[in-house]
N, C-alpha and C positions, 0 to 999 in steps of 0.2 A: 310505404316509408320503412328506411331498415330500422329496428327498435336500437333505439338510443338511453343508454343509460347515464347519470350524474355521475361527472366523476369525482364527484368528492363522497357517493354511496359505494362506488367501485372496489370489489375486491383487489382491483390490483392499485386502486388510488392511495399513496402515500404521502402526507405532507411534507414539502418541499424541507421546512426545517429540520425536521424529522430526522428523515433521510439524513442530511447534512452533518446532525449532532452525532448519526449513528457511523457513518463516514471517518468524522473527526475524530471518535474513539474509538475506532480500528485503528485506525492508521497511531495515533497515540501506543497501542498497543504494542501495536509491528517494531515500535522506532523504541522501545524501553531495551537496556541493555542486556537485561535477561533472556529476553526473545531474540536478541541477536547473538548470542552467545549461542543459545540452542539452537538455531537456524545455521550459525559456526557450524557446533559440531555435530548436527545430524550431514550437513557438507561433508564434512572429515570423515564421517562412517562412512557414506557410501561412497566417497572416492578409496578409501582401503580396501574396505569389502568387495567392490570389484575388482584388486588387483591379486595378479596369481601368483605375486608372489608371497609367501608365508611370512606373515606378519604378528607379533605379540610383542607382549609389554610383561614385565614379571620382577615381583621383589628381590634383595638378595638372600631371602629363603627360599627361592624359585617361587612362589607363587604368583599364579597368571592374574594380571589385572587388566588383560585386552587382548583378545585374539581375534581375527578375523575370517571369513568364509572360509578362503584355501587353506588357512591356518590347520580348522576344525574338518573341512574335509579330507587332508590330505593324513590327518591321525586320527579320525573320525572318532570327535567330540561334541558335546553339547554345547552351543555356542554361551548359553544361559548358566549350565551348570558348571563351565568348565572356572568360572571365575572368583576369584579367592580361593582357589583350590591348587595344589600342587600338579602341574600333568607329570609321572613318571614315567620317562623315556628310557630306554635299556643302551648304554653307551659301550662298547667293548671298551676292556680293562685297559687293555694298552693305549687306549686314544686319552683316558679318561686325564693325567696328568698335563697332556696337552690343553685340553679344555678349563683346565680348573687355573692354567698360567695365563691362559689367555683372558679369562675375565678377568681376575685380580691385577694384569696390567693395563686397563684403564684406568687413568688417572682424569684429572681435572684439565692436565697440560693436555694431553693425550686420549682424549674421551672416545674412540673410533677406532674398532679395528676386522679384520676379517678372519675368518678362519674356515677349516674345511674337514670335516670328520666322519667317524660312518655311525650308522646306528641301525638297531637290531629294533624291523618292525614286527608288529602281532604276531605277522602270520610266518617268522623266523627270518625271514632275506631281509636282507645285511642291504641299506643303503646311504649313499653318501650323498652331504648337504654342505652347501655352502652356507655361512651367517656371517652377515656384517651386523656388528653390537654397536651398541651406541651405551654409555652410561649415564644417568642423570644426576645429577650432584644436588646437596642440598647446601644450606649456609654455610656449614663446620666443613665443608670437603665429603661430608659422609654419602655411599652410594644410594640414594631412595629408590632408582627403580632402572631396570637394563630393557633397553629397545631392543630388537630383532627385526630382521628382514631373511628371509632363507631361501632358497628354492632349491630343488633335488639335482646334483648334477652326475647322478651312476653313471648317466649314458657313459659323457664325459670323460666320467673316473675310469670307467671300464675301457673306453678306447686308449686312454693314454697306457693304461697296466699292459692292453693287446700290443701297443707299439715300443711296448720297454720291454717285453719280454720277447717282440720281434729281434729289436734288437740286441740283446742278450745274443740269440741264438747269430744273428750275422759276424755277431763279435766272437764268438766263439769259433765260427767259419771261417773266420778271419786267422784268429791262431793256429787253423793247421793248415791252412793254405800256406800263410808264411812259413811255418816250420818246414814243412814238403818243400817250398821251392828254394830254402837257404841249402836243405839237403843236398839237393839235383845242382847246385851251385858249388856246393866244394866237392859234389865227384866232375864237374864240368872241370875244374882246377886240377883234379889231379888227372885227368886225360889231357888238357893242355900242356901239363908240365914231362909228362908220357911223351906225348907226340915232339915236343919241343927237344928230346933227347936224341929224336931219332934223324931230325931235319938239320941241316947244316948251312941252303943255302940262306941268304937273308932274306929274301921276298916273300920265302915260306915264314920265316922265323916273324918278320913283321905283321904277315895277317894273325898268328898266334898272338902277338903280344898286344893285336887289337882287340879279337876276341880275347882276352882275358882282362882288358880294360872294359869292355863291354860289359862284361860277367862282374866286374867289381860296382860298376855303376848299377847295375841291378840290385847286386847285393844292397849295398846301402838305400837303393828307392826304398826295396822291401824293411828292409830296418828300419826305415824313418817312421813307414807305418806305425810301428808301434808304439811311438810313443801317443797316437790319436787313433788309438782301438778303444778307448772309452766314451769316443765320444758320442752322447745321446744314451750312455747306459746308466749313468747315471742323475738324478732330478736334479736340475740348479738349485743354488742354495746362493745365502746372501755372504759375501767375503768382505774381508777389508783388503782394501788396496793394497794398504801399510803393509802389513804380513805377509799380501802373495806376492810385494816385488823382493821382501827382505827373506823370504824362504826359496825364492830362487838366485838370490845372491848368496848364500850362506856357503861358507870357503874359500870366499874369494873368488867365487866363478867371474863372477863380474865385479873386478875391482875399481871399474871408472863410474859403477854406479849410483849416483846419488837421489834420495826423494825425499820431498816437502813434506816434515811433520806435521802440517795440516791434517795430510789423508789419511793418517791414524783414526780418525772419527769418521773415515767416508766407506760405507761398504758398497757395493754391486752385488745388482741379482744375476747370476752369471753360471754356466756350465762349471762346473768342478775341476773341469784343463784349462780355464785362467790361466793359472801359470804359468802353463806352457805357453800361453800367449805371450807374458811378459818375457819367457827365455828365449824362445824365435825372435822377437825383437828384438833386445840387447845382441843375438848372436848376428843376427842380422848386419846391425851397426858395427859391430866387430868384424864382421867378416867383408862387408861390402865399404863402409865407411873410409880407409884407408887412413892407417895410425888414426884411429880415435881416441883421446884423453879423458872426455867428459861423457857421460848419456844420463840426462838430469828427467826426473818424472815427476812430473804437476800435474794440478787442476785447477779447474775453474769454471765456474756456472753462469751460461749466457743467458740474455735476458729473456730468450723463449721459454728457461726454464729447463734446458739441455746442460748436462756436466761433458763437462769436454776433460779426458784423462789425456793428457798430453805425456811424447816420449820424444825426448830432443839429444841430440848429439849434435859433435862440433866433426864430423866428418867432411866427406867430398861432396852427401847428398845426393838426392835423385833426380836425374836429368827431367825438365821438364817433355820432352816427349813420350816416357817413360810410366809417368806419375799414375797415369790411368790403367797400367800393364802390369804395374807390380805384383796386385793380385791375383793376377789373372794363372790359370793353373797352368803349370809347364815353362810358366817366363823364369827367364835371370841364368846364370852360368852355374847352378847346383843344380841341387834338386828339380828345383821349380815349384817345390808343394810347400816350401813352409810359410810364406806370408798367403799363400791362398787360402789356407788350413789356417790361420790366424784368422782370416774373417767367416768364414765358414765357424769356427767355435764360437763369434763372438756375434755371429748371428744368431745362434739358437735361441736367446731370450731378446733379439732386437736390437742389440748391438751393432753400429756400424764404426770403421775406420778410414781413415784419408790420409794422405800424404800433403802434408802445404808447405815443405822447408823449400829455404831458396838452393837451389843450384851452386856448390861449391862455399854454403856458411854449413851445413850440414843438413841429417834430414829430420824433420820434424812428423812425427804419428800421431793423430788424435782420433783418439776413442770417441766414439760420440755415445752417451747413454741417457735415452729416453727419461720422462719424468715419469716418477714410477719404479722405473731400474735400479735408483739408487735412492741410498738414504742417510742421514748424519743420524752415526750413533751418542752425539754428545761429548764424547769423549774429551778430555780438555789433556792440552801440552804447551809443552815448554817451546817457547820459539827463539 
């Protein structure tokens, strides 16, 4: 027979109530709000702590009161020591102005923002980081403590500096190819005007006077260039509407042009030739529109969360078979390149335009600018 033991002598026999009372006061324990709270936030460590992006928390006397793994290895710190302790980072002089506006404007309204700076590690090389701050507020508005999230982005940095100073040197390429070929252009004018002394009949006289229409259309392609040899050399920046249509109106260039004091408050993040976007359009309107009196510039933000910068005139308008062609490089009886060159600059930060005016009430351009792209600076006016 196999030996059989009692099991109520049994090391492993436990009484049923037992059990049960010891059951109930675990599970009482599990469920008290302290134990959930710390089950919280041991949750919250280790979802941070696995994330590679650099994460801390620090007073506004810098002191750190929460850093996390990538935080500590990517300035290689003591996760334990580094806390209530100042970390001192080495920021180049020139950034440091930027960093110190950028904390003190979060506000309460405003608690969030981004920035991008370089900084001087241990071992001497210069690297740049991204930080999006958060500020935490107390009852009285006063700042108690600044969130971080960072991550290194040199690569980045270093590919945009290789592709600005690519283009530097194309733009540079650019001004003496133009100069050279406006030169080889008026000695081309003064051997047509040569040759045109010595010829008498008209078939000759006429293919000259085609060739030197030829040579004039050149000329001015080349000309046009330059008013768009900047573009891409310099970083977009954020503008006001307001200012880049009333500083390309200034003398009266464009006397029919009117725009909504609204968009005094409204900026874009936009290439630096803006403007020259808004002068191609108005001349545009001028020059194609036939007798135009009015070219009125609004906005307004549809409910995707898109600002739409509208430019309207009371013109003749773009034939609808057209409307798709406009931009297109080489279309129209000029140039060909200045509304293509308008979407082309106003693409670089994602910018796009469209034509939606009716056929003979005039034409209508709207800007389309991403969320994101734009922003109200508050600004208040008189209306």
């Amino acid at each position: 027979m196999p030996n059989c033991q009692n099991p109520k002598t049994s090391a492993l026999y436990k009484p049923p109530m037992a059990a049960e009372k010891k059951l109930r006061r675990k599970t009482r324990e599990q469920g008290t709000p302290e134990n959930a709270l710390r089950r919280s936030e041991e949750l919250y460590r280790n979802v941070v702590d696995y994330q590679s992006e650099l994460i801390c928390r620090f007073t506004p006397d810098r002191k750190l009161t929460f850093v996390n793994d990538a935080y500590c290895r990517y300035f290689g710190l003591d996760k334990k020591g580094s806390r209530g302790k100042i970390h001192t980072v080495v920021i180049p002089v020139e950034d440091l102005p930027h960093l110190e506006q950028h904390l003190s404007s979060l506000t309460p309204e405003n608690p969030e923002a981004t920035i991008e700076h370089r900084l001087r590690m241990p071992d001497g090389n210069i690297r740049w980081q991204q930080w999006s701050d958060r500020a935490i507020f107390g009852e009285k508005n006063e700042v108690l403590e600044f969130q971080s999230v960072g991550r290194d982005i040199t690569e980045r940095k270093q590919a945009e500096i290789a592709l600005f100073e690519a283009n530097k040197k194309l733009n540079l390429l650019s001004v003496i190819t133009r100069h050279d070929i406006l030169n080889q252009l008026t000695g081309l004018r003064g051997y047509l005007a040569l040759v045109e002394e010595t010829v008498r009949d008209s078939e000759s006289r006429e293919l000259i006077d085609k060739a030197r229409r030829a040579g004039d259309i050149i000329r001015h392609q080349i000309t046009f260039t330059r008013q768009y040899q900047d573009i891409g050399v310099r970083y977009p920046v954020w503008q006001n509407v307001f200012d880049c249509v009333m500083n390309v109106c200034k003398g009266n260039v464009f006397a029919h042009v009117s725009i909504e004091r609204s968009l005094r408050g409204i900026e874009i993040f936009a290439d630096p030739l803006v403007e020259m976007v808004f002068y191609n359009l108005f001349e545009n309107a001028e020059m194609h529109g036939r007798k135009v009196t009015r070219i009125q510039v609004s906005g307004e933000t549809s409910e995707d969360g898109i600002f739409n910068l509208i430019i309207g005139d009371d013109g003749i308008g773009i034939p609808d078979a057209d409307k798709d062609e406009i931009f297109s490089k080489g279309f129209g009886s000029h140039t060909g390149l200045g509304l293509f060159l308008v979407k082309e600059v106003l693409a670089i930060t994602g910018l796009s335009i469209r034509e939606t005016g009716e056929y003979g009430s005039g034409a209508v351009f709207r800007i389309q600018v991403p969320a994101g792209m734009f922003r109200k600076t508050g600004v208040q006016t008189e209306l």
